[in-house]
C-alpha positions in Angstrom: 86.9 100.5 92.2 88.0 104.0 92.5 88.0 104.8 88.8 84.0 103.8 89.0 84.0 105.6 92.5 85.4 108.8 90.6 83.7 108.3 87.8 80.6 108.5 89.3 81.3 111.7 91.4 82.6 113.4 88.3 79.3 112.4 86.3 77.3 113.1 89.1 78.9 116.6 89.4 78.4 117.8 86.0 75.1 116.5 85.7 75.8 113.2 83.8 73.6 111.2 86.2 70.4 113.2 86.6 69.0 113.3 90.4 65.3 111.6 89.1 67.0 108.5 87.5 69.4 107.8 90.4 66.1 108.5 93.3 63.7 106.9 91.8 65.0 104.2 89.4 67.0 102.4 91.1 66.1 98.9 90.1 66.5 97.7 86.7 63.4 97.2 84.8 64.8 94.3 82.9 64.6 90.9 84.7 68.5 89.4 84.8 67.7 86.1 83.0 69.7 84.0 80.6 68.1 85.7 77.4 68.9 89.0 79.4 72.7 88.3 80.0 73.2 86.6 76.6 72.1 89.8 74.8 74.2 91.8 77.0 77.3 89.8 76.4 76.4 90.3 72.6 76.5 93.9 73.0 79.5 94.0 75.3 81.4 92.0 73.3 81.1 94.7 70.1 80.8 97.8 72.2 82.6 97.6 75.4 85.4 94.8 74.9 88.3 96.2 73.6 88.6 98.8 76.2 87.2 97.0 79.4 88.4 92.9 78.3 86.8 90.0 77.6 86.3 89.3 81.2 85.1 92.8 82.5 89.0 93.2 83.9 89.6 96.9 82.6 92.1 95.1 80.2 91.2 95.6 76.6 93.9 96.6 74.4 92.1 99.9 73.6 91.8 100.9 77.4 95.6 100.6 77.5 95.9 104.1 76.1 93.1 105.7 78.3 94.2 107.9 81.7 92.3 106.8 83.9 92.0 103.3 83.0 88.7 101.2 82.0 87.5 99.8 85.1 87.5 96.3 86.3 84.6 95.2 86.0 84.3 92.1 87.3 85.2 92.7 91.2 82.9 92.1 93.8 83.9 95.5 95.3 82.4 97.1 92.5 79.7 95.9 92.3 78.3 97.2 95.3 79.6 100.5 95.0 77.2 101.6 92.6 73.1 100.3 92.0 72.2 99.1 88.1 70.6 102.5 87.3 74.2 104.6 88.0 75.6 101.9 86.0 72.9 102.5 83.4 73.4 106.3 83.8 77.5 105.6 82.7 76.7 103.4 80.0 74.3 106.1 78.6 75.8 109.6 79.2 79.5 108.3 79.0 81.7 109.6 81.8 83.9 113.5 81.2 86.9 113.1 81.2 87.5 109.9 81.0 87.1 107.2 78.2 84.2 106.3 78.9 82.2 106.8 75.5 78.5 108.0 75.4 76.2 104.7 74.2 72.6 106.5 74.7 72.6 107.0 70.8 74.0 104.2 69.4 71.7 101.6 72.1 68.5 101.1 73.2 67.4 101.2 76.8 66.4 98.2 76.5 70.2 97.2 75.2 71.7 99.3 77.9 70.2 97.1 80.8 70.9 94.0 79.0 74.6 95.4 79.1 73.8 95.9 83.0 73.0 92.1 83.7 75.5 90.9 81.6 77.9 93.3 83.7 76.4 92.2 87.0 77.0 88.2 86.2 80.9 88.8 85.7 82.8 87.6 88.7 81.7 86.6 91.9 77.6 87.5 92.2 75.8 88.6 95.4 73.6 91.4 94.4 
Protein backbone atom coordinates (compact mmCIF):
# COMPACT_ATOMS: atom_id res chain seq x y z
CA UNK A 1 0.00 0.00 0.00
CA UNK A 2 2.74 2.49 0.37
CA UNK A 3 4.52 1.83 -2.85
CA UNK A 4 0.82 2.84 -4.55
CA UNK A 5 0.69 5.62 -1.77
CA UNK A 6 4.21 6.89 -3.07
CA UNK A 7 3.62 6.21 -6.22
CA UNK A 8 0.86 8.40 -6.52
CA UNK A 9 2.52 11.42 -4.74
CA UNK A 10 5.52 11.08 -6.94
CA UNK A 11 3.18 11.07 -10.17
CA UNK A 12 1.14 13.55 -8.76
CA UNK A 13 4.18 15.74 -8.17
CA UNK A 14 5.63 15.73 -11.44
CA UNK A 15 2.54 16.06 -13.18
CA UNK A 16 1.90 12.42 -14.09
CA UNK A 17 -1.65 12.59 -12.93
CA UNK A 18 -3.08 15.84 -14.41
CA UNK A 19 -5.37 17.89 -11.78
CA UNK A 20 -8.72 17.74 -14.52
CA UNK A 21 -8.61 13.85 -14.75
CA UNK A 22 -8.25 13.26 -10.98
CA UNK A 23 -11.30 16.35 -10.15
CA UNK A 24 -13.47 15.56 -12.42
CA UNK A 25 -13.20 11.88 -13.63
CA UNK A 26 -13.35 10.10 -10.93
CA UNK A 27 -15.61 7.29 -11.89
CA UNK A 28 -14.83 4.95 -14.47
CA UNK A 29 -16.74 5.28 -17.63
CA UNK A 30 -16.71 1.58 -18.28
CA UNK A 31 -19.41 -0.51 -16.43
CA UNK A 32 -17.36 -3.45 -14.24
CA UNK A 33 -19.25 -6.41 -15.80
CA UNK A 34 -18.12 -9.90 -16.64
CA UNK A 35 -17.16 -8.91 -20.42
CA UNK A 36 -15.41 -5.84 -18.66
CA UNK A 37 -13.18 -7.94 -16.15
CA UNK A 38 -12.56 -10.78 -18.68
CA UNK A 39 -11.03 -8.33 -21.13
CA UNK A 40 -9.05 -6.88 -18.37
CA UNK A 41 -7.66 -10.08 -17.25
CA UNK A 42 -6.70 -10.64 -20.95
CA UNK A 43 -4.75 -7.65 -21.01
CA UNK A 44 -3.22 -8.05 -17.53
CA UNK A 45 -2.21 -11.23 -18.10
CA UNK A 46 0.18 -10.04 -21.30
CA UNK A 47 0.94 -6.67 -20.00
CA UNK A 48 1.02 -6.48 -16.29
CA UNK A 49 1.76 -10.20 -15.11
CA UNK A 50 5.20 -10.88 -14.92
CA UNK A 51 5.91 -7.93 -12.81
CA UNK A 52 2.80 -7.62 -10.52
CA UNK A 53 1.69 -11.83 -10.45
CA UNK A 54 -0.86 -13.78 -11.50
CA UNK A 55 -2.92 -12.84 -8.62
CA UNK A 56 -2.25 -8.95 -8.44
CA UNK A 57 0.39 -9.86 -5.39
CA UNK A 58 3.37 -7.64 -6.60
CA UNK A 59 5.05 -11.08 -7.16
CA UNK A 60 5.96 -11.53 -10.84
CA UNK A 61 9.30 -12.81 -11.54
CA UNK A 62 10.12 -9.51 -13.44
CA UNK A 63 9.05 -7.22 -10.45
CA UNK A 64 11.74 -9.12 -8.41
CA UNK A 65 14.43 -6.90 -9.88
CA UNK A 66 12.46 -3.58 -9.49
CA UNK A 67 13.37 -0.98 -6.28
CA UNK A 68 10.50 -0.26 -5.24
CA UNK A 69 8.66 -3.33 -5.77
CA UNK A 70 5.37 -3.86 -8.02
CA UNK A 71 2.57 -3.40 -5.78
CA UNK A 72 0.15 -5.78 -4.31
CA UNK A 73 -2.53 -5.46 -5.90
CA UNK A 74 -5.02 -7.44 -4.57
CA UNK A 75 -5.27 -5.96 -0.87
CA UNK A 76 -8.27 -4.42 0.31
CA UNK A 77 -6.13 -1.62 1.75
CA UNK A 78 -5.29 -0.62 -1.61
CA UNK A 79 -7.98 -0.42 -3.02
CA UNK A 80 -9.38 2.29 -1.16
CA UNK A 81 -6.42 4.32 -1.13
CA UNK A 82 -6.71 5.44 -4.56
CA UNK A 83 -10.33 5.99 -6.96
CA UNK A 84 -10.31 4.03 -10.68
CA UNK A 85 -9.28 7.24 -12.45
CA UNK A 86 -5.67 7.57 -10.33
CA UNK A 87 -5.40 4.00 -11.08
CA UNK A 88 -6.21 4.77 -14.70
CA UNK A 89 -3.74 7.79 -14.56
CA UNK A 90 -0.77 5.03 -13.37
CA UNK A 91 -1.62 2.61 -15.86
CA UNK A 92 -1.40 5.37 -18.52
CA UNK A 93 1.49 7.77 -17.71
CA UNK A 94 3.56 4.98 -15.98
CA UNK A 95 4.94 6.05 -12.51
CA UNK A 96 9.00 8.01 -12.42
CA UNK A 97 11.04 6.37 -10.86
CA UNK A 98 9.69 3.40 -10.43
CA UNK A 99 8.94 0.32 -12.76
CA UNK A 100 5.96 1.19 -13.49
CA UNK A 101 5.95 1.27 -17.43
CA UNK A 102 3.91 3.82 -19.42
CA UNK A 103 0.78 1.74 -21.31
CA UNK A 104 -1.08 5.09 -22.89
CA UNK A 105 0.56 4.10 -26.23
CA UNK A 106 0.52 0.64 -26.45
CA UNK A 107 -3.62 0.48 -25.01
CA UNK A 108 -6.68 1.94 -25.52
CA UNK A 109 -8.67 3.86 -22.94
CA UNK A 110 -11.03 1.72 -23.34
CA UNK A 111 -8.29 -1.33 -22.57
CA UNK A 112 -6.98 0.72 -19.71
CA UNK A 113 -10.30 0.68 -17.70
CA UNK A 114 -10.93 -2.79 -18.53
CA UNK A 115 -7.40 -3.34 -16.82
CA UNK A 116 -9.13 -1.19 -13.94
CA UNK A 117 -12.11 -3.59 -13.29
CA UNK A 118 -10.23 -6.53 -13.68
CA UNK A 119 -7.82 -4.90 -11.04
CA UNK A 120 -10.69 -3.88 -8.75
CA UNK A 121 -12.19 -7.78 -8.71
CA UNK A 122 -8.80 -9.22 -7.31
CA UNK A 123 -9.13 -9.93 -3.58
CA UNK A 124 -11.60 -9.09 -1.26
CA UNK A 125 -14.30 -6.38 -3.15
CA UNK A 126 -16.09 -3.55 -1.40
CA UNK A 127 -15.83 -0.65 -3.65
Amino acid sequence: MRHLQRALVIAAASGLIPIALTAYQSKNPVASDATSVAAGKQVYDRQCASCHGDHGKGDGQMGEELNPRPTDLSVAGWKHSANDAEIFAVIRDGVKYTGMRAYGRKLTAHQMWDVVNYVRSLGPHTH
